[in-house]
PyMOL commands that place a pseudoatom at each C-alpha (Angstrom):
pseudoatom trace, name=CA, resn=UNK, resi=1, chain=A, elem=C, hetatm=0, pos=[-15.384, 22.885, 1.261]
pseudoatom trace, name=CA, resn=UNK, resi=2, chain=A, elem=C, hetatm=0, pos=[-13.399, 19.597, 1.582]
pseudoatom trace, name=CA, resn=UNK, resi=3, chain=A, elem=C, hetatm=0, pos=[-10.894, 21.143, 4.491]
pseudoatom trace, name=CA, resn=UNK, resi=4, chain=A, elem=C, hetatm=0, pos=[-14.054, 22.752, 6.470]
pseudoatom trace, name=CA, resn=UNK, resi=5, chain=A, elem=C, hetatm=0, pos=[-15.480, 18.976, 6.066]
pseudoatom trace, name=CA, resn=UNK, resi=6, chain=A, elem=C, hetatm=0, pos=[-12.556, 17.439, 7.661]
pseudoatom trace, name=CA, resn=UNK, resi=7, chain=A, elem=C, hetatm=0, pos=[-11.515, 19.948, 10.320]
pseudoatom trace, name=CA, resn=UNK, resi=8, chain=A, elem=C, hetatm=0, pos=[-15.532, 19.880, 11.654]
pseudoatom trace, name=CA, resn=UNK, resi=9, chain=A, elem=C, hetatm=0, pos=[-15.342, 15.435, 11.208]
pseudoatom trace, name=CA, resn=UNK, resi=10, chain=A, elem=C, hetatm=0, pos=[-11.483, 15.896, 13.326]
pseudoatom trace, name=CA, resn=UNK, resi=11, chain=A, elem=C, hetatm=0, pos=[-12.651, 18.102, 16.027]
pseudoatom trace, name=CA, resn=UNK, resi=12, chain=A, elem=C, hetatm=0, pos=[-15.992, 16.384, 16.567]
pseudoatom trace, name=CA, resn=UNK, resi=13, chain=A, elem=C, hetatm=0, pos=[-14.192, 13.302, 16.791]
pseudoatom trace, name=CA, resn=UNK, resi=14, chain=A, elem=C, hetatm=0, pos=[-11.887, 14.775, 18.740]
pseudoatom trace, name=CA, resn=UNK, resi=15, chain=A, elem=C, hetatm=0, pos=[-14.416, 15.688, 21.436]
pseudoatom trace, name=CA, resn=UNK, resi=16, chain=A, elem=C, hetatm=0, pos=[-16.555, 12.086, 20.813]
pseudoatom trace, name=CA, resn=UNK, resi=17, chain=A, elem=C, hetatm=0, pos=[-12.547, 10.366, 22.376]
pseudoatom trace, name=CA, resn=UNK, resi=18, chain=A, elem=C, hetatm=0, pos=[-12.477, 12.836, 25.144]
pseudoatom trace, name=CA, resn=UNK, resi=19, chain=A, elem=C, hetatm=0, pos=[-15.466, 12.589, 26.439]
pseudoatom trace, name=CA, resn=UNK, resi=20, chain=A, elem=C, hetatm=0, pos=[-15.538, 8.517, 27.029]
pseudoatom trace, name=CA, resn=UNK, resi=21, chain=A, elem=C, hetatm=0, pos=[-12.305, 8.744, 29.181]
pseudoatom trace, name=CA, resn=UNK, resi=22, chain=A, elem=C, hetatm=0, pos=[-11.948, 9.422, 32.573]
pseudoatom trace, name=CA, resn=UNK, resi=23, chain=A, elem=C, hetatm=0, pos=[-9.366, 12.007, 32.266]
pseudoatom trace, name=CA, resn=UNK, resi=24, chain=A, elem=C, hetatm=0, pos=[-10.317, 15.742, 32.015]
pseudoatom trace, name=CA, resn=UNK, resi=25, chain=A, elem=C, hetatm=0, pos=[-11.803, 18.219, 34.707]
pseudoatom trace, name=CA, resn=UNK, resi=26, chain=A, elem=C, hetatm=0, pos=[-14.810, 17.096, 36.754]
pseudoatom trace, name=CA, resn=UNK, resi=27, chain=A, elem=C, hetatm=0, pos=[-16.888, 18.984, 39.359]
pseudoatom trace, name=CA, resn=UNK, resi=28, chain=A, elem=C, hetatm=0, pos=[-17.123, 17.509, 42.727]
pseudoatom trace, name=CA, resn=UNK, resi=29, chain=A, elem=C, hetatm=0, pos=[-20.203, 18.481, 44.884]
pseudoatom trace, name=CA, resn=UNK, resi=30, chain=A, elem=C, hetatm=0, pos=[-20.536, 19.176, 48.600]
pseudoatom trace, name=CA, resn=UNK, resi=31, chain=A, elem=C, hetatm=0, pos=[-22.938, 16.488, 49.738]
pseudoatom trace, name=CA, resn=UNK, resi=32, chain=A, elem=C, hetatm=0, pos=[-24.361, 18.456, 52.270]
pseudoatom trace, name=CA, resn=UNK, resi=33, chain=A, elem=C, hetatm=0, pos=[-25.326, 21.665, 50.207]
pseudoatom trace, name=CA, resn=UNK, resi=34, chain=A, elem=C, hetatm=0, pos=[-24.935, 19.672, 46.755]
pseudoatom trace, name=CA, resn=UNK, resi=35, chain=A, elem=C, hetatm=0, pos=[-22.950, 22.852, 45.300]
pseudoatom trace, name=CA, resn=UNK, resi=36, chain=A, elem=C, hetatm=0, pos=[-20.415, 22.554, 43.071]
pseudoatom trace, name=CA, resn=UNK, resi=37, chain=A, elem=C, hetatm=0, pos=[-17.473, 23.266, 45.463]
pseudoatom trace, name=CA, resn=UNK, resi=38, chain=A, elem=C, hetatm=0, pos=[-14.418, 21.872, 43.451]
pseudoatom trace, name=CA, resn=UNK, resi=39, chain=A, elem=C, hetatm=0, pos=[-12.980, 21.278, 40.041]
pseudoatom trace, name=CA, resn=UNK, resi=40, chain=A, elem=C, hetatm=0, pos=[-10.853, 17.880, 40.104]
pseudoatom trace, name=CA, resn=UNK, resi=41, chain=A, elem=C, hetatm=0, pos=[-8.158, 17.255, 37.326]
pseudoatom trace, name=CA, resn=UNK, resi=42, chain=A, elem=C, hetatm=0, pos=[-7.920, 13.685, 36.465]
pseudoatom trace, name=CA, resn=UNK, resi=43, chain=A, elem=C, hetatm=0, pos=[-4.465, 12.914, 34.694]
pseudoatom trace, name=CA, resn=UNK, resi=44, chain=A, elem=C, hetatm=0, pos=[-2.435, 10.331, 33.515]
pseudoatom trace, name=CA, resn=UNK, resi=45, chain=A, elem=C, hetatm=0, pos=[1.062, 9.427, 34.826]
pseudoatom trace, name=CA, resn=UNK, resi=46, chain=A, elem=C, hetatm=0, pos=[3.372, 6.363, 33.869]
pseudoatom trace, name=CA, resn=UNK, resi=47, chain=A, elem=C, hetatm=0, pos=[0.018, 4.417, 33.188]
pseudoatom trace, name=CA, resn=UNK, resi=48, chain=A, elem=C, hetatm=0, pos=[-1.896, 5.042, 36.120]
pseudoatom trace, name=CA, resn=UNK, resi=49, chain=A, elem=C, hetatm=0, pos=[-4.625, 8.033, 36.764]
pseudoatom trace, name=CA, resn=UNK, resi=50, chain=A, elem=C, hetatm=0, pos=[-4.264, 10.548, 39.914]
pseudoatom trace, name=CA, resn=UNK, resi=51, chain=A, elem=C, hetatm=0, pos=[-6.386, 13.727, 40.306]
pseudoatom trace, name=CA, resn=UNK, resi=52, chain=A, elem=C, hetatm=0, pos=[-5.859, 16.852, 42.227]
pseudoatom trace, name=CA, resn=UNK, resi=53, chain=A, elem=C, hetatm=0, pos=[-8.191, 19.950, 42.970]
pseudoatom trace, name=CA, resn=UNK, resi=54, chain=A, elem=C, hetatm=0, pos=[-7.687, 22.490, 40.778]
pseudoatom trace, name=CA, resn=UNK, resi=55, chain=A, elem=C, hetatm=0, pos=[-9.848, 25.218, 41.467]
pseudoatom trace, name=CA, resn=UNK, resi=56, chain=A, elem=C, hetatm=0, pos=[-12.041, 26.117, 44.891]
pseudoatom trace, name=CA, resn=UNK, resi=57, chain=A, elem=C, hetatm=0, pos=[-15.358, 27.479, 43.696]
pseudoatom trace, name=CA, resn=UNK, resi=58, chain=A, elem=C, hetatm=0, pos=[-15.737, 29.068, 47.683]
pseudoatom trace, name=CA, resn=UNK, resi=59, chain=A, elem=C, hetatm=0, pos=[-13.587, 32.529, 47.699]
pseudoatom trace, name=CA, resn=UNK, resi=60, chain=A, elem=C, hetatm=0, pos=[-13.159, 32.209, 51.580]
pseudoatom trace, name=CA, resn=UNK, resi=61, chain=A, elem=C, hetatm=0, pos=[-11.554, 28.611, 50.733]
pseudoatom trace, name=CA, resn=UNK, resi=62, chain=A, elem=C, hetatm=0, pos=[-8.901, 30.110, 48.465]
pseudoatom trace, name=CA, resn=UNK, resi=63, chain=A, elem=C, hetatm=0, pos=[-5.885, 28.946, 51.321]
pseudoatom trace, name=CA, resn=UNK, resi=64, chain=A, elem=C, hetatm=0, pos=[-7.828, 26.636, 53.299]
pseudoatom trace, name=CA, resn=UNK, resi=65, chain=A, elem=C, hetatm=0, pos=[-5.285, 24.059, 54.413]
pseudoatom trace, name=CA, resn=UNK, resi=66, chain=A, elem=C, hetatm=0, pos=[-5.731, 20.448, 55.337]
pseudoatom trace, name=CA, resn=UNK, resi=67, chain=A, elem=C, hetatm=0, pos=[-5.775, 20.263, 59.041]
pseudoatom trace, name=CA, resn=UNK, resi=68, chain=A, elem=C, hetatm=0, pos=[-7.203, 16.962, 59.216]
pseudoatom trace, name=CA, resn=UNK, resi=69, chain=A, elem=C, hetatm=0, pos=[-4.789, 15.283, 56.425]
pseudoatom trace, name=CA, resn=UNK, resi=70, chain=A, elem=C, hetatm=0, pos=[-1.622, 13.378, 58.488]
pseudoatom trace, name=CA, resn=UNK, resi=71, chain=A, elem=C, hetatm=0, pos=[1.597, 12.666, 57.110]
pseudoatom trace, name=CA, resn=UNK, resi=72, chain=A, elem=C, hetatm=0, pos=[2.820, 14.341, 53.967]
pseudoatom trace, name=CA, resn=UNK, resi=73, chain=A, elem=C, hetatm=0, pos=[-0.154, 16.380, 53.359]
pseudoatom trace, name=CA, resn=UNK, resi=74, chain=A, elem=C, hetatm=0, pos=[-1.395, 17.544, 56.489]
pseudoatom trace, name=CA, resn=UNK, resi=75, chain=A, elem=C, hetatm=0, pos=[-0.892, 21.488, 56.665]
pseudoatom trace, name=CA, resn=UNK, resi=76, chain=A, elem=C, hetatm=0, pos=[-1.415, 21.366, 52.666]
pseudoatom trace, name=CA, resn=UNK, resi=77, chain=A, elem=C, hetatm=0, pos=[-2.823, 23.997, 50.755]
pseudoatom trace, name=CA, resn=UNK, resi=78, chain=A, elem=C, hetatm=0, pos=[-6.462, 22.061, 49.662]
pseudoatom trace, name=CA, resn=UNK, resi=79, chain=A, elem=C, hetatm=0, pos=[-5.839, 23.913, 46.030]
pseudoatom trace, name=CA, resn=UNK, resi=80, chain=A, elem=C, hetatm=0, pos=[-3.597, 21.429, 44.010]
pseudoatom trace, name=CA, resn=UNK, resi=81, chain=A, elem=C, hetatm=0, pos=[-3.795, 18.800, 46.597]
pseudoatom trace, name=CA, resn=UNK, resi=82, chain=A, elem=C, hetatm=0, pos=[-3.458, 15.353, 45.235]
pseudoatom trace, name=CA, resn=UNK, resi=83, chain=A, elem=C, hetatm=0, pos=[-6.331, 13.154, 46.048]
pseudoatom trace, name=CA, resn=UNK, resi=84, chain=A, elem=C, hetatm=0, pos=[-6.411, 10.192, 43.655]
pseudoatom trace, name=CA, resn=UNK, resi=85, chain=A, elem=C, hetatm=0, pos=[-3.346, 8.492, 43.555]
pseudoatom trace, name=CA, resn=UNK, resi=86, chain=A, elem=C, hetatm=0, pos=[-2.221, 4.903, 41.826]
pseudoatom trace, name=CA, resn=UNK, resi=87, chain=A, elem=C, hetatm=0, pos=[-5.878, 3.924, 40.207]
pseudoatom trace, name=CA, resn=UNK, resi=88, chain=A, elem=C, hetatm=0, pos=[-4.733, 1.181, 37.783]
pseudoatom trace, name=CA, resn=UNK, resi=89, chain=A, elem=C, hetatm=0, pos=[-6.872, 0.380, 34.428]
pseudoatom trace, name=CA, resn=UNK, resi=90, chain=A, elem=C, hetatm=0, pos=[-9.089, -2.598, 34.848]
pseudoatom trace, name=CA, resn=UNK, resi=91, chain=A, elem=C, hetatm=0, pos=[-11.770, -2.803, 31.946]
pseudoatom trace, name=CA, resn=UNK, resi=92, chain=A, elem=C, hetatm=0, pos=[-14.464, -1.032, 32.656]
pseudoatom trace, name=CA, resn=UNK, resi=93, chain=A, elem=C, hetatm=0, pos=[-12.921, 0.784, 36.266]
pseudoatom trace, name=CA, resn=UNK, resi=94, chain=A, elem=C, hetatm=0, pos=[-9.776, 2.038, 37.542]
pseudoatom trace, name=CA, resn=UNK, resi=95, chain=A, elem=C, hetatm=0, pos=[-8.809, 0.679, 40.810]
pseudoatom trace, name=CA, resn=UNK, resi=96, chain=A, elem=C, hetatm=0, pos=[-6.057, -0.307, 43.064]
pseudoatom trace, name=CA, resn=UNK, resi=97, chain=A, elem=C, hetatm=0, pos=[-5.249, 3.199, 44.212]
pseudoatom trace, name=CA, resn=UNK, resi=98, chain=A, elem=C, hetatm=0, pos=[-6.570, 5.554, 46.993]
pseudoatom trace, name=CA, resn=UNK, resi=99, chain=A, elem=C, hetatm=0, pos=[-8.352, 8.705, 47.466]
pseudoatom trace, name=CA, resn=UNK, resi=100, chain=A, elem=C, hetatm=0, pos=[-7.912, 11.392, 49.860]
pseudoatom trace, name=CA, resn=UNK, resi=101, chain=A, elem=C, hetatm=0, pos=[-11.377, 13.154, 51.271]
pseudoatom trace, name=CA, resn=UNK, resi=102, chain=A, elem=C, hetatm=0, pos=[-10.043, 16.462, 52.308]
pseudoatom trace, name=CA, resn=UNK, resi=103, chain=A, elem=C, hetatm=0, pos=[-12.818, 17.389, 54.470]
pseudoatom trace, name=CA, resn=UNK, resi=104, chain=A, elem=C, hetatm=0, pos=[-11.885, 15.023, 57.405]
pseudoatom trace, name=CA, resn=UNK, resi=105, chain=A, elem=C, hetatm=0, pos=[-8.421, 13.653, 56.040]
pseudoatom trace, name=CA, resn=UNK, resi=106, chain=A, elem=C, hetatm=0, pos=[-9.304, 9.929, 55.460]
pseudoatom trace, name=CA, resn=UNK, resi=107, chain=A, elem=C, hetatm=0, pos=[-7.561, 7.908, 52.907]
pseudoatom trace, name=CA, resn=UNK, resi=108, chain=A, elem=C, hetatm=0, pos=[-9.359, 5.283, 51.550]
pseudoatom trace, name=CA, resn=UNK, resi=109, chain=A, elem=C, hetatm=0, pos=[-9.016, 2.536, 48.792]
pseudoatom trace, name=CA, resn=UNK, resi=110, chain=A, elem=C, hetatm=0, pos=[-11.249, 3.783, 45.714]
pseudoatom trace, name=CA, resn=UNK, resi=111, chain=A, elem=C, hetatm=0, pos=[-12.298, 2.635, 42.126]
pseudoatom trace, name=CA, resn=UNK, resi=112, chain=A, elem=C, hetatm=0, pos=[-13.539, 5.211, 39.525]
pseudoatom trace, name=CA, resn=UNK, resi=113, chain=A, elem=C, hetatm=0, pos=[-15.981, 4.355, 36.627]
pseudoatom trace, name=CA, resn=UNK, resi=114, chain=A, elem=C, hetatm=0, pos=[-17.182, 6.434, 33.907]
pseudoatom trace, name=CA, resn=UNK, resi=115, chain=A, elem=C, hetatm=0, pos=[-20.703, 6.179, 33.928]
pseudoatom trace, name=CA, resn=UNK, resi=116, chain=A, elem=C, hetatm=0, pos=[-21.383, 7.964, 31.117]
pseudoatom trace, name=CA, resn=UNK, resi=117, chain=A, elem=C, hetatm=0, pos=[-19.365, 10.218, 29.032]
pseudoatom trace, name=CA, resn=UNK, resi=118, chain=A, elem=C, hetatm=0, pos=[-20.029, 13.073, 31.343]
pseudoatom trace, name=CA, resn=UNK, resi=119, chain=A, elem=C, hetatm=0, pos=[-20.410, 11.236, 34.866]
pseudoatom trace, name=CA, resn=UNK, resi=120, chain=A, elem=C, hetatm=0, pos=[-17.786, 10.061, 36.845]
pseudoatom trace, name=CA, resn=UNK, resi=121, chain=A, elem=C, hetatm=0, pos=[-18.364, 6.960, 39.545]
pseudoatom trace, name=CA, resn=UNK, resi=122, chain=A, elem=C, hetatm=0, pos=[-16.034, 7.140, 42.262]
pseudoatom trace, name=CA, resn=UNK, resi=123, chain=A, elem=C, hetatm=0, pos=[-16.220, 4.704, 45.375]
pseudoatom trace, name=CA, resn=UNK, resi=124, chain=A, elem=C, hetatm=0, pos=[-14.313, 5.126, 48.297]
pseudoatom trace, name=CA, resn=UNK, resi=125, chain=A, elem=C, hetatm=0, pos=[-14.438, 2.343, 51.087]
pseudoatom trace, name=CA, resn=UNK, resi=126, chain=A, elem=C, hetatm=0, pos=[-12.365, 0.728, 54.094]
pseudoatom trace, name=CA, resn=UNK, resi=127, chain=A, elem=C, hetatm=0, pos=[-11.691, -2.645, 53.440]
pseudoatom trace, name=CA, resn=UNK, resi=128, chain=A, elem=C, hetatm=0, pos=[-14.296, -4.507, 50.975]
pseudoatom trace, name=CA, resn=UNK, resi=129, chain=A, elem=C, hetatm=0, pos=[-16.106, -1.943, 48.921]
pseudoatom trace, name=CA, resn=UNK, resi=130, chain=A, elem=C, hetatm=0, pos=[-19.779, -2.821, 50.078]
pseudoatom trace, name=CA, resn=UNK, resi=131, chain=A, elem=C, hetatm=0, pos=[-18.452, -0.821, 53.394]
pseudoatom trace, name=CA, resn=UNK, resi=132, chain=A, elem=C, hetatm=0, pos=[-18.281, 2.563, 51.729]
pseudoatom trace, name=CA, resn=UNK, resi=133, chain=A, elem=C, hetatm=0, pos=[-19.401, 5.737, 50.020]
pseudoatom trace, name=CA, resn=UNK, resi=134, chain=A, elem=C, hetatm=0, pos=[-20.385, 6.345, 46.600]
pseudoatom trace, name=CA, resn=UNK, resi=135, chain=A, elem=C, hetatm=0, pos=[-19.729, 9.648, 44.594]
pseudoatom trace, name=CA, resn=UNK, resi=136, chain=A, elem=C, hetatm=0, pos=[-20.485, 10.906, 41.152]
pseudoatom trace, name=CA, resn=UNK, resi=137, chain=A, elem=C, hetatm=0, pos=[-18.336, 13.850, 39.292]
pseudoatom trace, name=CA, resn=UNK, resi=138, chain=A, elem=C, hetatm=0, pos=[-19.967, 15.785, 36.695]
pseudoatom trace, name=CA, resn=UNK, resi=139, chain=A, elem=C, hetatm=0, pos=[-17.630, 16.944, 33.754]
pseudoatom trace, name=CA, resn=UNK, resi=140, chain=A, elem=C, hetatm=0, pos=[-16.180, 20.484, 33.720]
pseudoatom trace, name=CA, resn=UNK, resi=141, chain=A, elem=C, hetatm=0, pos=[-17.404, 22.209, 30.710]
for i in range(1, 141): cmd.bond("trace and resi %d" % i, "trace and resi %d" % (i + 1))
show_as sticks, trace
zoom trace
């Protein structure tokens, strides 16, 4: 009875940890429909967090490329395209990096939040942040 106990109190904690991070899958929604049309990977990499899309939810999307993207990733395949790169920790927020918007190819500077265990903040903007966009991610079950 002891081991059931302990296994149930390890993998409950377990989960409590994983969900107040950022890192993990998150759904990103179309703003215009407001459809799930992405699952983003947030990882960690010598300290810093990055994402790429991991999964199109649109069939017809499957090898959609990024026309609009210049430099290295224009012409990349949108499925396991980087788009957070270099976020730094910085209390509450990550910052200091950029993110890519694949649908018209900007880069812009970004800071991600969690606003709850299961809600990502993500703000991208050009220049100061109060000149930008706001997203939320929902986590991937």
């Amino acid at each position: 009875m002891k081991k059931i106990f302990f296994t149930l109190l390890l993998i409950t904690i377990s989960f409590t940890i994983n969900a107040q991070t950022i890192f993990g899958k998150w759904h990103s929604k179309n703003d215009e429909t407001g459809k799930v049309d992405s699952v983003i990977e947030v990882y960690e990499k010598n300290g810093k967090a990055y994402a790429k899309i991991i999964e199109v939810k649109d069939p017809a999307r499957q090898n959609a490329v990024c026309d609009l993207c210049e430099g290295d990733n224009k012409g990349k395949k949108i499925l396991g395209l980087d788009i957070l790169t270099g976020l730094e920790e910085d209390g509450e927020e990550w910052s200091g990096g950029t993110i890519l918007d694949p649908r018209n190819g900007k880069v812009y500077k970004c800071y991600i939040a969690l606003e709850k265990p299961n809600k990502l903040k993500l703000r991208g903007y050009i220049g100061f942040s109060v000149f930008g966009k706001t997203a939320y991610w929902e986590r991937a079950k």
